[in-house]
C-alpha positions as CSV (number, residue, x, y, z in Angstrom):
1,X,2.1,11.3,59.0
2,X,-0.7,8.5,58.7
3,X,2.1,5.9,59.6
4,X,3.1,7.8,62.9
5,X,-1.1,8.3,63.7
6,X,-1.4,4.3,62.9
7,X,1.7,3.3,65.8
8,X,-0.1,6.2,68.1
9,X,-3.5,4.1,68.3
10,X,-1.7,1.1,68.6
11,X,0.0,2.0,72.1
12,X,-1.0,1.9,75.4
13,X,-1.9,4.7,78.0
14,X,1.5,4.0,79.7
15,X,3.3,4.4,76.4
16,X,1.5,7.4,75.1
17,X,2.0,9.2,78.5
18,X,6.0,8.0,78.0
19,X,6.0,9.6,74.9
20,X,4.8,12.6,75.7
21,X,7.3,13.0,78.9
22,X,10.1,12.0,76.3
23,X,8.7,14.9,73.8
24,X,8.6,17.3,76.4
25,X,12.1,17.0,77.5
26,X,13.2,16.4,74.0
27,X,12.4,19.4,72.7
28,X,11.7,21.4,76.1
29,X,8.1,22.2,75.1
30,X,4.6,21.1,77.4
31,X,1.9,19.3,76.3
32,X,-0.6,21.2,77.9
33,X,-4.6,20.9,76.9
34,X,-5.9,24.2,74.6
35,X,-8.6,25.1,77.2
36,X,-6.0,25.0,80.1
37,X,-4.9,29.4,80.9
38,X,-2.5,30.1,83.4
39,X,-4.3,33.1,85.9
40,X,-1.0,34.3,87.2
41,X,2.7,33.6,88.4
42,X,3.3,29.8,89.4
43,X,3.4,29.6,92.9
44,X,6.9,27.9,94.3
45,X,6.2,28.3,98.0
46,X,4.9,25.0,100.1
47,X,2.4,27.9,102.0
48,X,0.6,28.4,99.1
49,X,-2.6,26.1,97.8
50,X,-1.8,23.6,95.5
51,X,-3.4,24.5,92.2
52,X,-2.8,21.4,90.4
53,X,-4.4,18.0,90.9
54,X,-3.9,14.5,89.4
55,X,-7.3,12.4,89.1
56,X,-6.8,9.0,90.1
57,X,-9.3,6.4,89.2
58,X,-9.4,4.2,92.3
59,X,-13.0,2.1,91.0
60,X,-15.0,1.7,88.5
61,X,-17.9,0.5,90.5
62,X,-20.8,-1.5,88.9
63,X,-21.3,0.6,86.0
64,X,-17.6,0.0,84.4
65,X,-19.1,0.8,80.7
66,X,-20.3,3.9,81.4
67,X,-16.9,4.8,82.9
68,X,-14.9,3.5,80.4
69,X,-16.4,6.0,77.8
70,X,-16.4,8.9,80.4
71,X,-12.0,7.9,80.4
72,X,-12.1,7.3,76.6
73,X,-13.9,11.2,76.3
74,X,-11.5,12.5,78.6
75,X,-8.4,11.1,77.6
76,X,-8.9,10.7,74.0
77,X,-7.5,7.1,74.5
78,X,-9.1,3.8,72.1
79,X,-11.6,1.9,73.6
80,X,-9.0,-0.8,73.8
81,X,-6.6,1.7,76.2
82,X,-9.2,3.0,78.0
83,X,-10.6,-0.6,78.9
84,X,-7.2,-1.5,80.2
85,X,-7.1,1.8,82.2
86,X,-10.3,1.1,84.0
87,X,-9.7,-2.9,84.3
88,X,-6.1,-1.8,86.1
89,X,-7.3,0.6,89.0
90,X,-6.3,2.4,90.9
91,X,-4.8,4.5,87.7
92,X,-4.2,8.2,86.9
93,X,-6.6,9.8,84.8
94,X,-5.2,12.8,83.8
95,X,-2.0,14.8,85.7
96,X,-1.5,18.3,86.6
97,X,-4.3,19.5,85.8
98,X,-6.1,23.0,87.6
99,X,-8.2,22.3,90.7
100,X,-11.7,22.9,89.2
101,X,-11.0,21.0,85.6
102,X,-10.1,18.1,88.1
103,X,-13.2,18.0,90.3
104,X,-15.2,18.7,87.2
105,X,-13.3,14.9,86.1
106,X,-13.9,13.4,89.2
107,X,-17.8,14.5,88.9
108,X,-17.6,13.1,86.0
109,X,-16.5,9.7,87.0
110,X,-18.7,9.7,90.0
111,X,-21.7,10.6,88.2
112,X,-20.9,7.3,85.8
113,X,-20.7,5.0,88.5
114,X,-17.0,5.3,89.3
115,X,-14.9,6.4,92.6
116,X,-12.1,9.2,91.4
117,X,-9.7,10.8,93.7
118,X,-7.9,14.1,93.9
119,X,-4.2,14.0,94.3
């Protein structure tokens, strides 16, 4: 198990997020965070409000320290992965995630000095 952990830290943000998408179809399961509770049937008509936002980080403004740990804290990424996410903007921060988890992220970015977007 160590030796699968020890390839993990070694890949990039592009790779892990590959991964996943390859485990999830694999073996038809979704990777889905532990504090994240559907609140009701999934909505299929175009009428209805989105409820599910991807946070794109479009800047990471003069303070890019500060929002490099705010990405490595929510994305649980290396510092190296996390560097390269900020230094390649615009980049998604996390997908498909509820509407107020997402503008709690993009506070969070703003509040560091960056400039986050809702998609």
């Amino acid at each position: 198990m160590q030796e699968i952990l020890d390839k993990l830290e070694k890949m990039t943000a592009m790779e892990l997020s590959e991964l996943v998408k390859a485990i999830e179809e694999k073996f038809d399961v979704t990777a889905a965070a532990a504090t994240v509770v559907a609140s009701g049937p999934v909505a299929e008509s175009a009428e209805e409000e989105k409820s599910e936002f991807d946070v794109v980080l479009l800047s990471p403004g003069d303070k890019k320290i500060a929002v490099i740990k705010v990405v490595r804290e929510l994305t649980g990424l290396g510092l190296k992965e996390a560097k390269a996410l900020v230094d390649g903007c615009p980049n998604t921060i996390k997908e498909a995630v509820p509407k107020d988890e997402a503008e709690k992220i993009k506070t969070l970015i703003e509040e560091s000095g960056g400039q986050a977007d809702l998609k």
